[in-house]
N, CA, C and O atoms as a Maestro MAE file, in Angstrom:
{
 s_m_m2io_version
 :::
 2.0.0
}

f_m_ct {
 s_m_title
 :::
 protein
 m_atom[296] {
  # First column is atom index #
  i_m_mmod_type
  r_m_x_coord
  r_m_y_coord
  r_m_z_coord
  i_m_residue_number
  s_m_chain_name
  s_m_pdb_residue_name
  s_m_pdb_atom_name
  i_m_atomic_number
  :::
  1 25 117.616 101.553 133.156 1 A "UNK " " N  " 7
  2 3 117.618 102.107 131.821 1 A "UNK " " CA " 6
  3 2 118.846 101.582 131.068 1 A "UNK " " C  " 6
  4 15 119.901 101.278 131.625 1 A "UNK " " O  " 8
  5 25 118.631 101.512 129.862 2 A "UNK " " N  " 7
  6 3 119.384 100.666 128.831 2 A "UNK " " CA " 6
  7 2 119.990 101.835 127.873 2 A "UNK " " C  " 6
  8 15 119.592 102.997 127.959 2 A "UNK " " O  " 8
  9 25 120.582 101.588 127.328 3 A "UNK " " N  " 7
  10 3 121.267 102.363 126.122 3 A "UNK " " CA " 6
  11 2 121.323 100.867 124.737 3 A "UNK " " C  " 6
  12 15 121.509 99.677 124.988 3 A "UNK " " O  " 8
  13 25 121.089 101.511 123.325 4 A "UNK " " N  " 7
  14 3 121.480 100.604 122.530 4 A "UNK " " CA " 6
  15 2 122.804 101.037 121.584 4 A "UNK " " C  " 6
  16 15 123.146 102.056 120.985 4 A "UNK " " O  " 8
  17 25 123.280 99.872 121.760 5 A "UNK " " N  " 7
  18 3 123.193 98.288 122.405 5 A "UNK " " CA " 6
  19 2 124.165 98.776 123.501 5 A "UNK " " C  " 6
  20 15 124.992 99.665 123.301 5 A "UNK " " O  " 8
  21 25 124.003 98.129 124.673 6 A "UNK " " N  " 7
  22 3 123.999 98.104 126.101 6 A "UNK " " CA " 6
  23 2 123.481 96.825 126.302 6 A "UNK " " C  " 6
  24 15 122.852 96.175 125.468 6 A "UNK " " O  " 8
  25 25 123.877 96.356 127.875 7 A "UNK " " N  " 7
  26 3 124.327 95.288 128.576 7 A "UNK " " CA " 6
  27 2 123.884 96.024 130.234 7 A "UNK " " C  " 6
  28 15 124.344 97.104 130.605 7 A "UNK " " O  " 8
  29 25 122.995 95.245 131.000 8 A "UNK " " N  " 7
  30 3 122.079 95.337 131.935 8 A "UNK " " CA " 6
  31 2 122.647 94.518 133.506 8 A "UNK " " C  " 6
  32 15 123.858 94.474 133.290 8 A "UNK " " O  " 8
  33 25 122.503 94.077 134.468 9 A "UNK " " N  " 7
  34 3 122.330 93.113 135.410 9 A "UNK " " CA " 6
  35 2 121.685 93.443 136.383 9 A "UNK " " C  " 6
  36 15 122.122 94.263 137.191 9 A "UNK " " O  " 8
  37 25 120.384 92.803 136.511 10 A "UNK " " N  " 7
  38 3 119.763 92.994 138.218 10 A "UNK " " CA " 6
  39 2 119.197 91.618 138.633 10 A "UNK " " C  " 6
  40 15 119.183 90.545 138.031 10 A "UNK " " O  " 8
  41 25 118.758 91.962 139.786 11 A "UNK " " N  " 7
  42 3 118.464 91.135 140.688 11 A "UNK " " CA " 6
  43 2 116.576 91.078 140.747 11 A "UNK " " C  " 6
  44 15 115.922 92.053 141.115 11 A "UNK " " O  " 8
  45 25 115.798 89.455 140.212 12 A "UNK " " N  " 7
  46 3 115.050 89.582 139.965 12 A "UNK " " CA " 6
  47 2 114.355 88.701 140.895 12 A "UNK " " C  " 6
  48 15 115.307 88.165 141.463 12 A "UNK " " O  " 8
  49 25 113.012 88.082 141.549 13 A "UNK " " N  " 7
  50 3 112.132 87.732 142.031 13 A "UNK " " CA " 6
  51 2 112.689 86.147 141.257 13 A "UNK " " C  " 6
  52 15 113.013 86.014 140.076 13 A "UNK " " O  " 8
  53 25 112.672 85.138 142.256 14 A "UNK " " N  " 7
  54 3 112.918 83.834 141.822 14 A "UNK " " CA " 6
  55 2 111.529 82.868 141.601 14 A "UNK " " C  " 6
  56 15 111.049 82.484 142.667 14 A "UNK " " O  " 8
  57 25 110.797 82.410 140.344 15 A "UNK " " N  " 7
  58 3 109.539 82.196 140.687 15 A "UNK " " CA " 6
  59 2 108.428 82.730 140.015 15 A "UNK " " C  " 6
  60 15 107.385 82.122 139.776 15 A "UNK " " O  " 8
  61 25 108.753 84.149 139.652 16 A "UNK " " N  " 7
  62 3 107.493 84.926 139.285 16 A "UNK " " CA " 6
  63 2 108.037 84.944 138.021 16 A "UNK " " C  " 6
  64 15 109.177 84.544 137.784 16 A "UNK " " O  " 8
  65 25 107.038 85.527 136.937 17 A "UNK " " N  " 7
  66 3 106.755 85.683 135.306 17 A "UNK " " CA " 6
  67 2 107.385 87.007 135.357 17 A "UNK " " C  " 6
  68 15 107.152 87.943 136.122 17 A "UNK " " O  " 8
  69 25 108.139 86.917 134.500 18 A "UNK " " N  " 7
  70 3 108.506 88.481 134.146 18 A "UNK " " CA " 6
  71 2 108.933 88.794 132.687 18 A "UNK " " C  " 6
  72 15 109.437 88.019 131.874 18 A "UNK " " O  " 8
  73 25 108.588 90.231 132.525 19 A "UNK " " N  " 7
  74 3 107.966 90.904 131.174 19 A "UNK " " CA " 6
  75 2 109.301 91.682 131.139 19 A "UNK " " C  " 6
  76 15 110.075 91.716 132.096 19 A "UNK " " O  " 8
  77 25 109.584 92.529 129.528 20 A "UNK " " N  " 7
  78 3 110.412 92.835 129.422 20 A "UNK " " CA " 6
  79 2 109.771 93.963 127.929 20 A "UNK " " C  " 6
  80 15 109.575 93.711 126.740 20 A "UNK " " O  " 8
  81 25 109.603 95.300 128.816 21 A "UNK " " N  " 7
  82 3 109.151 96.479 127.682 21 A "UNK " " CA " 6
  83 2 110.590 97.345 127.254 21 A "UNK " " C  " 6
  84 15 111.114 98.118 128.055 21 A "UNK " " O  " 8
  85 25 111.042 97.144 126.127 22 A "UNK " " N  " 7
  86 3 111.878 98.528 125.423 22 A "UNK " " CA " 6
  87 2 110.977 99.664 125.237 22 A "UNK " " C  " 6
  88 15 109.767 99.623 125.017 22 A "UNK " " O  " 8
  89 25 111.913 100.917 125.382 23 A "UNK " " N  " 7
  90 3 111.011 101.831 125.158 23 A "UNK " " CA " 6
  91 2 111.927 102.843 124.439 23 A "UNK " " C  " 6
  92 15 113.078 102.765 124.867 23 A "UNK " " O  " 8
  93 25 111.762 103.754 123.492 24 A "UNK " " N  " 7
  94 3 112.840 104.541 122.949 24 A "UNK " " CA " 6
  95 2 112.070 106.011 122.760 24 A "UNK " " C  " 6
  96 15 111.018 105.912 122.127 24 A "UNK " " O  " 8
  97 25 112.301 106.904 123.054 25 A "UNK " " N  " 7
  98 3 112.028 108.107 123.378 25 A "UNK " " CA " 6
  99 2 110.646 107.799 123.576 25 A "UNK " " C  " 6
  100 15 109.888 108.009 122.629 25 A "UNK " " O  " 8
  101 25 110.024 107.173 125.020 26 A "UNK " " N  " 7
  102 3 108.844 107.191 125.532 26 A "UNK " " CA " 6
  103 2 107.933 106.493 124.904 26 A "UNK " " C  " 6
  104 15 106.736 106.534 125.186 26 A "UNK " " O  " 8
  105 25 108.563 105.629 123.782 27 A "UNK " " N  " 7
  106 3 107.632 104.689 123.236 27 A "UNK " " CA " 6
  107 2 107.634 103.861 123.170 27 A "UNK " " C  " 6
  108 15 108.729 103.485 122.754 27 A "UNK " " O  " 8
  109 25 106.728 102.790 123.407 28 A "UNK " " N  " 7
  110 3 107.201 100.945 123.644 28 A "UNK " " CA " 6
  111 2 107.622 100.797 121.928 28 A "UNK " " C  " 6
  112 15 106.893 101.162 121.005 28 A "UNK " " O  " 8
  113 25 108.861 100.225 121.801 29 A "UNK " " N  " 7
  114 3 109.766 100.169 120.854 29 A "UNK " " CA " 6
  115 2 109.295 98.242 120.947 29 A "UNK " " C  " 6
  116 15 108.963 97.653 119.918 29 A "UNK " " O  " 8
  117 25 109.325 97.874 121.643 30 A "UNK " " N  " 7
  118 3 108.612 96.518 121.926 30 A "UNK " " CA " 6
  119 2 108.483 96.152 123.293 30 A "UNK " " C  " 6
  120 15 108.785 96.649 124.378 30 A "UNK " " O  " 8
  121 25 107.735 94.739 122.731 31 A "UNK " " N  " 7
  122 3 107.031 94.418 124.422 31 A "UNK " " CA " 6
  123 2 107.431 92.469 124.234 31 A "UNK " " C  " 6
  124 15 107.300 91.940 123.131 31 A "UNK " " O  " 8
  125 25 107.760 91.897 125.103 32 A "UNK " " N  " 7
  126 3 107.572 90.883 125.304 32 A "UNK " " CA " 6
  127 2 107.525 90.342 126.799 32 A "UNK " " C  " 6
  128 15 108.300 90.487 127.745 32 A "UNK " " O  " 8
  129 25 105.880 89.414 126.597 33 A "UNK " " N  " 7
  130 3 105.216 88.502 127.399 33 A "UNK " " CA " 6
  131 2 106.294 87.698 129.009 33 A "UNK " " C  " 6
  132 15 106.141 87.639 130.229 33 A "UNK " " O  " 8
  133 25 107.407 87.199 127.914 34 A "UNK " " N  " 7
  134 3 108.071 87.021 128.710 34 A "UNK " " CA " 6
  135 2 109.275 86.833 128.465 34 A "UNK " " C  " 6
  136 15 109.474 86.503 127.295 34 A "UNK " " O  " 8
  137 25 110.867 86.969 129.595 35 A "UNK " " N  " 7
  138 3 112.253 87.790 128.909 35 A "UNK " " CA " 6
  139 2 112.561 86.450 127.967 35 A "UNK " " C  " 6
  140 15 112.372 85.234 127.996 35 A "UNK " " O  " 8
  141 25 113.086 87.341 127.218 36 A "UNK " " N  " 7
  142 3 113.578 86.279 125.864 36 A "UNK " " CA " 6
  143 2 115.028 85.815 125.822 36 A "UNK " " C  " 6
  144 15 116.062 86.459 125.638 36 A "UNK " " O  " 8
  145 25 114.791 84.353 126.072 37 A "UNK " " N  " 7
  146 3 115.913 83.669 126.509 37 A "UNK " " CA " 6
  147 2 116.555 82.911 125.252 37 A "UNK " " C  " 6
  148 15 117.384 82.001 125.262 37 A "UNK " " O  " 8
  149 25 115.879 83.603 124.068 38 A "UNK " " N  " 7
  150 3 116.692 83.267 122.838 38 A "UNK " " CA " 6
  151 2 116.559 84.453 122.412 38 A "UNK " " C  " 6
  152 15 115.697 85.178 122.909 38 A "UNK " " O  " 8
  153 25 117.348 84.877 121.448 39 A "UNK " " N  " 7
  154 3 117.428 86.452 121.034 39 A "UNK " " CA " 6
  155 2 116.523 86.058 120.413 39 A "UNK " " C  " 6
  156 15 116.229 84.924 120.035 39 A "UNK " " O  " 8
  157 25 115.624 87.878 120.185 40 A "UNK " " N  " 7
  158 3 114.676 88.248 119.728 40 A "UNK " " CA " 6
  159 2 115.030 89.585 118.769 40 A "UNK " " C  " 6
  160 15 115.247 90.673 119.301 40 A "UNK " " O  " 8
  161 25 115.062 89.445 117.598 41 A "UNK " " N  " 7
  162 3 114.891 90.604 116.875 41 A "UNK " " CA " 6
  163 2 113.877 91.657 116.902 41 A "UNK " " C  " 6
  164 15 112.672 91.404 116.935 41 A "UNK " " O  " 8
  165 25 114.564 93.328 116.883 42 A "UNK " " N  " 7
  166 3 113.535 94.489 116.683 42 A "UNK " " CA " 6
  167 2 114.249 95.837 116.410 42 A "UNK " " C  " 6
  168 15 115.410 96.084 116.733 42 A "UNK " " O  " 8
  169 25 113.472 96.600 115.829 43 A "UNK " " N  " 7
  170 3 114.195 97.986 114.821 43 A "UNK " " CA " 6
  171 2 113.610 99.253 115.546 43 A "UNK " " C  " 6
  172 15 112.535 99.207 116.146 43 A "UNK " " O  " 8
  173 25 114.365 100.367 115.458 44 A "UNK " " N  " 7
  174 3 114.153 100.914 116.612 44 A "UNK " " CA " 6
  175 2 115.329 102.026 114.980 44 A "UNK " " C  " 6
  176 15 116.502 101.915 114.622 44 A "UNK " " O  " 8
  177 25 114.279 102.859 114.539 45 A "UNK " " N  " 7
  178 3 114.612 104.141 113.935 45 A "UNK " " CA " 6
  179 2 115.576 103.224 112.341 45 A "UNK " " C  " 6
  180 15 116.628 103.567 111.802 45 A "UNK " " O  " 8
  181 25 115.037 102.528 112.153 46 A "UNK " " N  " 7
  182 3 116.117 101.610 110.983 46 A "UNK " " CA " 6
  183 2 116.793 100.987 111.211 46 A "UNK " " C  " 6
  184 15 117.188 100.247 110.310 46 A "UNK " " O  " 8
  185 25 117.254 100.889 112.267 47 A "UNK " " N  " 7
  186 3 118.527 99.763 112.780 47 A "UNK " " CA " 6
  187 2 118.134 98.680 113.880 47 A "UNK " " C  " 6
  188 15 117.609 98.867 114.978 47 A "UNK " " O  " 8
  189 25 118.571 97.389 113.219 48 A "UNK " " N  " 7
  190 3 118.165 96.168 113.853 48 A "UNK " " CA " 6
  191 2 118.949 95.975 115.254 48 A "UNK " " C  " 6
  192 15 120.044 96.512 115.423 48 A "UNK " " O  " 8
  193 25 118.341 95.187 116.243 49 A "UNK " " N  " 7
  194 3 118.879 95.089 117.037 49 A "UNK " " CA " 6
  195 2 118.512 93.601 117.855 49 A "UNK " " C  " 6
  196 15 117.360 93.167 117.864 49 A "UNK " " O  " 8
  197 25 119.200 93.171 118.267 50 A "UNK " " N  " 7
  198 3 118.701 91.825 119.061 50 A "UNK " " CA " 6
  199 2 118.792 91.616 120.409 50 A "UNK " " C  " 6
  200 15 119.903 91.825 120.897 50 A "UNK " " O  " 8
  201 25 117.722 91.178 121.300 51 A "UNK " " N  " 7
  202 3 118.151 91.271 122.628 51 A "UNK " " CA " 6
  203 2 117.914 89.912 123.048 51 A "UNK " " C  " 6
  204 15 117.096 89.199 122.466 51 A "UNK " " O  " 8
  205 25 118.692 89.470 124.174 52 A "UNK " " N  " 7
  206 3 118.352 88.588 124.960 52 A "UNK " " CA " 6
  207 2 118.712 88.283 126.583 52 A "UNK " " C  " 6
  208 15 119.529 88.962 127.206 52 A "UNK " " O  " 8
  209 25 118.010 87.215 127.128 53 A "UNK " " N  " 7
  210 3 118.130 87.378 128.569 53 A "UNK " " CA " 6
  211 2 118.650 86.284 129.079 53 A "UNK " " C  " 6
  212 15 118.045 85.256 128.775 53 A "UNK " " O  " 8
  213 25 119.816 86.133 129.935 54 A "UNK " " N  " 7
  214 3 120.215 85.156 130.702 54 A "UNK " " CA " 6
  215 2 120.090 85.199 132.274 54 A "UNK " " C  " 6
  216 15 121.007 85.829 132.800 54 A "UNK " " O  " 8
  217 25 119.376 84.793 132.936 55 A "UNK " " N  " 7
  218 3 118.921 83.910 134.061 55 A "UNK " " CA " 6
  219 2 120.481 82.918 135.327 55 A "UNK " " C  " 6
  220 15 120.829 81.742 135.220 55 A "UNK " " O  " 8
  221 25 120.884 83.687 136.074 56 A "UNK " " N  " 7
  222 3 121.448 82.645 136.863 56 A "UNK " " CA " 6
  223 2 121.084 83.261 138.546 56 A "UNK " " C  " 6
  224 15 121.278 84.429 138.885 56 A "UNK " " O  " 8
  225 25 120.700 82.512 139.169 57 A "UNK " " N  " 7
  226 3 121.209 82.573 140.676 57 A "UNK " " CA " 6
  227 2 119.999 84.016 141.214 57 A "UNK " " C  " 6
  228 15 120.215 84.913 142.029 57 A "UNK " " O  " 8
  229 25 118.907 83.779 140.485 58 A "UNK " " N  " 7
  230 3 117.742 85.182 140.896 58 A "UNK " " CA " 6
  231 2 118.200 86.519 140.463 58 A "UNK " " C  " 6
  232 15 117.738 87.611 140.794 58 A "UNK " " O  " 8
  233 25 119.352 86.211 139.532 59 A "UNK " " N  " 7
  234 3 119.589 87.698 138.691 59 A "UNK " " CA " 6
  235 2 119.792 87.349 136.933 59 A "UNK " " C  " 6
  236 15 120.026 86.292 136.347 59 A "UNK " " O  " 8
  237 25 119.629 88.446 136.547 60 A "UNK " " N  " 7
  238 3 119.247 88.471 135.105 60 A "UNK " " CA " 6
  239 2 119.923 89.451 134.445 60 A "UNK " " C  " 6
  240 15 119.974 90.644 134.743 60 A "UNK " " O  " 8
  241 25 120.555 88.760 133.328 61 A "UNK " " N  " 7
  242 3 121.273 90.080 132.607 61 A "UNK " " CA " 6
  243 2 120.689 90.256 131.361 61 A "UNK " " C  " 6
  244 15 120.625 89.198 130.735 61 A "UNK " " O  " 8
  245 25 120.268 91.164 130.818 62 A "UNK " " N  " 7
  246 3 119.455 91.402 129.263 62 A "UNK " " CA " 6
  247 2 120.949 92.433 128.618 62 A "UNK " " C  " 6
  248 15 121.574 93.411 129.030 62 A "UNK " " O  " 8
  249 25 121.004 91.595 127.499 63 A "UNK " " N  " 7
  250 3 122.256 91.865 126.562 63 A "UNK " " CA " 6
  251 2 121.051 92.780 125.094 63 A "UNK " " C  " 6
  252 15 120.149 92.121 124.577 63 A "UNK " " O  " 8
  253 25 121.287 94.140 124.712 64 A "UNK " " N  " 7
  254 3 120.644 94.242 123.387 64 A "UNK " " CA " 6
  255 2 122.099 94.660 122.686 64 A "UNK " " C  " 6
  256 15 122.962 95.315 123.272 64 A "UNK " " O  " 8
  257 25 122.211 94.147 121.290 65 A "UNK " " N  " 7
  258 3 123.384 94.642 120.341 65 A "UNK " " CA " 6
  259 2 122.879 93.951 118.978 65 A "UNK " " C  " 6
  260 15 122.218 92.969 118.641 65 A "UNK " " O  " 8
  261 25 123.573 95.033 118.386 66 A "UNK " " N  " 7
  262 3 123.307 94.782 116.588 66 A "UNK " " CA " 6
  263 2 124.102 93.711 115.915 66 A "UNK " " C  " 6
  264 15 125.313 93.683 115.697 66 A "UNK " " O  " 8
  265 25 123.221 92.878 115.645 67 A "UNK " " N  " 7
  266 3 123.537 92.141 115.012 67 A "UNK " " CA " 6
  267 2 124.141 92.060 114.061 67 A "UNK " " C  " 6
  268 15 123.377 92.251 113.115 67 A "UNK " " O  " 8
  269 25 126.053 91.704 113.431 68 A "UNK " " N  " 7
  270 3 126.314 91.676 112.356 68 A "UNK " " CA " 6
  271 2 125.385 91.341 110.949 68 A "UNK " " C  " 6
  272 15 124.519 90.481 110.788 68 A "UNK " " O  " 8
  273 25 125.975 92.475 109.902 69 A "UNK " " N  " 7
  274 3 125.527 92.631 108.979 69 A "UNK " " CA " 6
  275 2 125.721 91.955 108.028 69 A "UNK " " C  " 6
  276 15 126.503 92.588 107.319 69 A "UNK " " O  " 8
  277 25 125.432 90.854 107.485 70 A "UNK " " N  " 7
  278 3 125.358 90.110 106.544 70 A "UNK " " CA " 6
  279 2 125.594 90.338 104.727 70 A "UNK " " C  " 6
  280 15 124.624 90.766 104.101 70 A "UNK " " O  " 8
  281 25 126.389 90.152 104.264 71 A "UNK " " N  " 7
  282 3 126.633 90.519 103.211 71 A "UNK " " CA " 6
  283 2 125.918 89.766 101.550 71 A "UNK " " C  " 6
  284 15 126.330 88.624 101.345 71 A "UNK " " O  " 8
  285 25 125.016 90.292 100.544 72 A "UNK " " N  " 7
  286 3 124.215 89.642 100.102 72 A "UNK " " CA " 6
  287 2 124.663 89.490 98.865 72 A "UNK " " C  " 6
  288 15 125.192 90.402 98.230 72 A "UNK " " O  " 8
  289 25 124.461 88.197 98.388 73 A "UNK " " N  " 7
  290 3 124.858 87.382 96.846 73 A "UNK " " CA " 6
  291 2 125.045 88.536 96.268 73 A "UNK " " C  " 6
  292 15 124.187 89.406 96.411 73 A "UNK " " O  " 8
  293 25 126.478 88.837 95.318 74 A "UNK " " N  " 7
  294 3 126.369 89.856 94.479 74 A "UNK " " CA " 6
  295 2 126.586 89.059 92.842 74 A "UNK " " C  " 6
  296 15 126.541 89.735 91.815 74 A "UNK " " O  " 8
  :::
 }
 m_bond[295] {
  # First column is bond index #
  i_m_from
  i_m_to
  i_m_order
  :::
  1 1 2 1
  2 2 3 1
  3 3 4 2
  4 3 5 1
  5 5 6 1
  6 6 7 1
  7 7 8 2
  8 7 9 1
  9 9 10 1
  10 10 11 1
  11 11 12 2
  12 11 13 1
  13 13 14 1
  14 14 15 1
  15 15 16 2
  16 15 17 1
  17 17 18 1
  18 18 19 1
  19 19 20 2
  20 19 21 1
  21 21 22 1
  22 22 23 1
  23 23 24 2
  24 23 25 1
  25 25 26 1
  26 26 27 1
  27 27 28 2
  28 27 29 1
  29 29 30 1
  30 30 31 1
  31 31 32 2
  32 31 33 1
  33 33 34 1
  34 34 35 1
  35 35 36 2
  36 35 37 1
  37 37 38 1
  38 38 39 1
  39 39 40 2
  40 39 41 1
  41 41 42 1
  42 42 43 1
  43 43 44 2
  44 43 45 1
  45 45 46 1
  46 46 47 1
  47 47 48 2
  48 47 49 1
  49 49 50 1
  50 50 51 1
  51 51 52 2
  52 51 53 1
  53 53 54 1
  54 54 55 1
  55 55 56 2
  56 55 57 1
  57 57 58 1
  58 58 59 1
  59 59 60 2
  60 59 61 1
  61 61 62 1
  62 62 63 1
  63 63 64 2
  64 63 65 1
  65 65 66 1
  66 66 67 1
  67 67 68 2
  68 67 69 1
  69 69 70 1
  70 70 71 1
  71 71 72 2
  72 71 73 1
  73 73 74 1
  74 74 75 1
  75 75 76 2
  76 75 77 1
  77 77 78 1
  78 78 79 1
  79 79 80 2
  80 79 81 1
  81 81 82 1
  82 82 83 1
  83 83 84 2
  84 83 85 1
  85 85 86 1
  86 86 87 1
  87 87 88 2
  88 87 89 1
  89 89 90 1
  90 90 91 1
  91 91 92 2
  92 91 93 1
  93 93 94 1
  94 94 95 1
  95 95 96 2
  96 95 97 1
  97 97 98 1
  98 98 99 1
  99 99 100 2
  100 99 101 1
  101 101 102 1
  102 102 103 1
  103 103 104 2
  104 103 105 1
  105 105 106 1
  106 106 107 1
  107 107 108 2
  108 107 109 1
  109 109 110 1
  110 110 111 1
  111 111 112 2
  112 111 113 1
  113 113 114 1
  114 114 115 1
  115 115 116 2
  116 115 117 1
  117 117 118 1
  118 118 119 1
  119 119 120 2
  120 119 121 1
  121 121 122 1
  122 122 123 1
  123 123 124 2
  124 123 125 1
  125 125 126 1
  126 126 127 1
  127 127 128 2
  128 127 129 1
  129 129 130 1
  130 130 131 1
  131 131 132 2
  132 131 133 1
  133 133 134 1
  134 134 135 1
  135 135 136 2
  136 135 137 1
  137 137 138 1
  138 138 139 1
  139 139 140 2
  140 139 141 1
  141 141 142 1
  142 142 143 1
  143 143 144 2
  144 143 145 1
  145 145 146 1
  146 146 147 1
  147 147 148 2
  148 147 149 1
  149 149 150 1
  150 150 151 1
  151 151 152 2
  152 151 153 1
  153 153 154 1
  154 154 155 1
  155 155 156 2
  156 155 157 1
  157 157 158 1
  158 158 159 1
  159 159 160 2
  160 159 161 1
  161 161 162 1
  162 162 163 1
  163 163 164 2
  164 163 165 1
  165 165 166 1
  166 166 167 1
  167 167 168 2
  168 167 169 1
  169 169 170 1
  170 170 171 1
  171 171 172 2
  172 171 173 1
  173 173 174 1
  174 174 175 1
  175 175 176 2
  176 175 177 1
  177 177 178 1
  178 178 179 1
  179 179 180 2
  180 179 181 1
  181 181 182 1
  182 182 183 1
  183 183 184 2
  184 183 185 1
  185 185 186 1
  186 186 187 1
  187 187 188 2
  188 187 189 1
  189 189 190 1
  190 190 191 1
  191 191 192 2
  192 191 193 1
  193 193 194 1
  194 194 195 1
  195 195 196 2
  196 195 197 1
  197 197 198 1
  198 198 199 1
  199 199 200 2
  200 199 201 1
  201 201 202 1
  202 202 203 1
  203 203 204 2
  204 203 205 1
  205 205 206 1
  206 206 207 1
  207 207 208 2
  208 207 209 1
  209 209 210 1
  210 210 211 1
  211 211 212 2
  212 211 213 1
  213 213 214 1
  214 214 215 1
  215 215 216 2
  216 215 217 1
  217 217 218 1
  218 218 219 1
  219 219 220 2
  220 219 221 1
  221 221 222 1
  222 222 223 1
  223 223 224 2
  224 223 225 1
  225 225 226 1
  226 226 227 1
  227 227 228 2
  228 227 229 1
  229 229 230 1
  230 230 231 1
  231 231 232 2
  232 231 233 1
  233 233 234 1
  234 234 235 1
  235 235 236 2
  236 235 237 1
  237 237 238 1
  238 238 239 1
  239 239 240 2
  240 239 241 1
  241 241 242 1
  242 242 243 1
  243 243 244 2
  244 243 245 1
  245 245 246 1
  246 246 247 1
  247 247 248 2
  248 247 249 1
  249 249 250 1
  250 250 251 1
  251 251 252 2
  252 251 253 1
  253 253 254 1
  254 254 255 1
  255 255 256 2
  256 255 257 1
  257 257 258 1
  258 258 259 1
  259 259 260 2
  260 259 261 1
  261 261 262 1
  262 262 263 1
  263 263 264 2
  264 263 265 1
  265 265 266 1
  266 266 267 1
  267 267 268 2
  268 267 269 1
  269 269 270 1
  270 270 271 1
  271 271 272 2
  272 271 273 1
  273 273 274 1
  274 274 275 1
  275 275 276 2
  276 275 277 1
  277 277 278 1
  278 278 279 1
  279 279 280 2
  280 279 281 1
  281 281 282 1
  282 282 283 1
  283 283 284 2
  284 283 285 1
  285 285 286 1
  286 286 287 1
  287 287 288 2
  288 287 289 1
  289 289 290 1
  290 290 291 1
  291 291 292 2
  292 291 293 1
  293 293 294 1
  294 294 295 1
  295 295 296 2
  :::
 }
}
């Protein structure tokens, strides 16, 4: 279990396809096919968040954090 934004590490199956469901009070908040090894944007109660997954040595760490806020032409 994750907290946002929170920072993860386990130990995964070397070989096999693997999926990666958020869920935020019991609800798939999103789903992806397979872990996203480039950040992936998604909103979760109004606030953006980006996650992604790095891969070394049959373990995997999934990083989610908010993405700085960008400030627009005034």
């Amino acid at each position: 279990m994750l907290t946002l934004p929170g920072t993860n590490t386990m130990e995964l199956p070397i070989g096999n396809k693997h999926e990666l469901e958020i869920k935020y009070q019991n609800l798939t908040a999103v789903r992806f096919d397979e872990l996203p090894f480039k950040a992936s944007q998604f909103t979760v109660e109004g606030r953006m968040f980006e996650v992604t997954a790095t891969k070394a040595s049959g373990r995997v760490t999934i990083t989610m954090r908010e993405p700085p806020r960008q400030l627009g032409n005034q």
